[in-house]
C-alpha positions as CSV (number, residue, x, y, z in Angstrom):
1,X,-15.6,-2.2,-7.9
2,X,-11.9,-0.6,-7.0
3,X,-10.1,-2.9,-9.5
4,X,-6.1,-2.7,-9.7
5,X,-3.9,-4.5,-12.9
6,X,-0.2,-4.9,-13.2
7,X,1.8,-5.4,-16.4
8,X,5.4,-4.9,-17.6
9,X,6.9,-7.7,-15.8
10,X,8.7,-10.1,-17.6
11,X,12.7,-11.7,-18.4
12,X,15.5,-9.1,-18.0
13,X,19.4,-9.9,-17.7
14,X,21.1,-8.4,-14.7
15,X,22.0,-4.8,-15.6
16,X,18.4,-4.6,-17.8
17,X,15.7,-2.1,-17.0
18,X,11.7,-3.1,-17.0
19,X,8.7,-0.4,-16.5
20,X,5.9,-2.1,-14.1
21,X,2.3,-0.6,-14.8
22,X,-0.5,-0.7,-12.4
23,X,-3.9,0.8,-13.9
24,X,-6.4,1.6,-11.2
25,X,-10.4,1.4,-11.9
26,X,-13.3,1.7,-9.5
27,X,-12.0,4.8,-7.2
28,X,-14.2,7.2,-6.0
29,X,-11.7,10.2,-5.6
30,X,-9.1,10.5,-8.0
31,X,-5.8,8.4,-7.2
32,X,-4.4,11.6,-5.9
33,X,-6.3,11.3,-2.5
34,X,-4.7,7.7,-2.0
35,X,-1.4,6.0,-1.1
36,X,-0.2,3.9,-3.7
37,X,2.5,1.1,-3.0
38,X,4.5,-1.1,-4.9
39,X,5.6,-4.2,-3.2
40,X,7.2,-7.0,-4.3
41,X,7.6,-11.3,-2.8
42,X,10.0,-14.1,-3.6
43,X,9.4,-17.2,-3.1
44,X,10.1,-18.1,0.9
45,X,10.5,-14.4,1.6
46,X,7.9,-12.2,3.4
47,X,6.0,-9.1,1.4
48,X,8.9,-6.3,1.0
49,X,7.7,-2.5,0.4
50,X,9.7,-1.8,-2.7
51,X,7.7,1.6,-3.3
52,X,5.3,4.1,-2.4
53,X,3.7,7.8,-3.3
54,X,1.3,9.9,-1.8
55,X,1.0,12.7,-4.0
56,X,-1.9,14.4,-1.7
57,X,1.1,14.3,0.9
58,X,3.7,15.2,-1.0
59,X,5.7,11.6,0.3
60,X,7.5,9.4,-2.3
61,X,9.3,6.9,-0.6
62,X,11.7,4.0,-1.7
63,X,12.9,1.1,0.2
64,X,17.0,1.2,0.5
65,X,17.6,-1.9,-1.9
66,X,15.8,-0.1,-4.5
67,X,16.7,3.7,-4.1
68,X,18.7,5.6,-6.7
69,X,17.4,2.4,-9.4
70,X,13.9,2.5,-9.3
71,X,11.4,5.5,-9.4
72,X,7.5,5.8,-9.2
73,X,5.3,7.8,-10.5
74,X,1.8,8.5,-11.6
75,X,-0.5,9.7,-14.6
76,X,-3.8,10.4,-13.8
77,X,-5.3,6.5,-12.9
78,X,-1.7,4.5,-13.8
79,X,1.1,4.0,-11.5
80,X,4.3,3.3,-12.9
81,X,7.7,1.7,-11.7
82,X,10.6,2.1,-14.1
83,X,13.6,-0.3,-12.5
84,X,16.9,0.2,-13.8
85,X,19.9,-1.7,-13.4
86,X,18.1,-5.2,-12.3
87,X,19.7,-7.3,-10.4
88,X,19.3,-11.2,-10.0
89,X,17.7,-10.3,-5.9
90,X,15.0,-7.8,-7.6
91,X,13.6,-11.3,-9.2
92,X,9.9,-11.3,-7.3
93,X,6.4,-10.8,-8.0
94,X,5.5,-7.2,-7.8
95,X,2.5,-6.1,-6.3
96,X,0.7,-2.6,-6.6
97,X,-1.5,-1.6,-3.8
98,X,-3.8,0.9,-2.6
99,X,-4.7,2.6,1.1
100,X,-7.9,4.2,0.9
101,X,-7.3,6.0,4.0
102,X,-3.9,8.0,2.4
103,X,-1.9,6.3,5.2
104,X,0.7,3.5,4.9
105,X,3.4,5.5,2.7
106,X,5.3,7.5,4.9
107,X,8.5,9.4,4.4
108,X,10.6,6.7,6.2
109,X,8.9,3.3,5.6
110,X,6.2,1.5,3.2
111,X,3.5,-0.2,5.6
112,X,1.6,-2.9,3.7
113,X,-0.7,-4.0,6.1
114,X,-2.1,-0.2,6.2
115,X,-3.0,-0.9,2.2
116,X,-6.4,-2.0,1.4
117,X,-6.2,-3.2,-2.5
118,X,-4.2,-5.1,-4.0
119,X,-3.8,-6.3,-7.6
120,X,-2.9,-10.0,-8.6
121,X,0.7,-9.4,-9.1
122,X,3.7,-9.4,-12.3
123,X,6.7,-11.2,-12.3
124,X,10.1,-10.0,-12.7
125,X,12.5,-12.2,-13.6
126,X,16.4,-11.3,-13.5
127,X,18.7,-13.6,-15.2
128,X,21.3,-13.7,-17.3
């Protein structure tokens, strides 16, 4: 059972940096074969693509409110996100997600409805 956990998140004043985790269990191939996401929601606001990487591909992609602050990367089965220099509008739920079918991270744009996993979420605070 494909099985996808996030920690990290937590209470960070503006200016503070957090690392998300998201350890993957259950895959058949190794996460290399897949597109892995990280998205995040506030409350009243739709699902934003804050993330993704598709190492098969060779695609990393950010979204431009997070690029040049956040990076992704990946160690064998766990996905990480380190965000530096939080701001109060990074405060969300993150979400990690997989697309078994390697689609949905593309160069240019994060597509969550193209991801078929997703774990239960983190929160990220930003506050002074």
């Amino acid at each position: 059972q494909v099985q996808l956990v996030e920690s990290g998140g937590g209470l960070v004043q503006p200016g503070g940096s957090l690392r998300l985790s998201c350890a993957a269990s259950g895959f058949t191939l190794d996460l290399h074969y897949y597109a892995i996401g990280w998205f995040r929601q506030a409350p009243g606001k739709e699902r934003e693509g804050v993330s993704c990487i598709n190492t098969a591909a060779r695609i990393t992609h950010y979204s431009d409110s997070v690029k040049g602050r956040f990076t992704i990367s990946r160690d064998k089965n766990t996905v990480y996100l380190q965000m530096n220099g939080l701001k109060p509008e990074d405060t969300a739920v993150y979400y990690c997600a997989t697309a078994d079918s390697g689609y949905g991270c593309y160069p240019t744009k994060n597509v969550p409805r193209e991801y078929d996993n997703w774990g239960q979420g983190t929160q990220v605070t930003v506050s002074s």
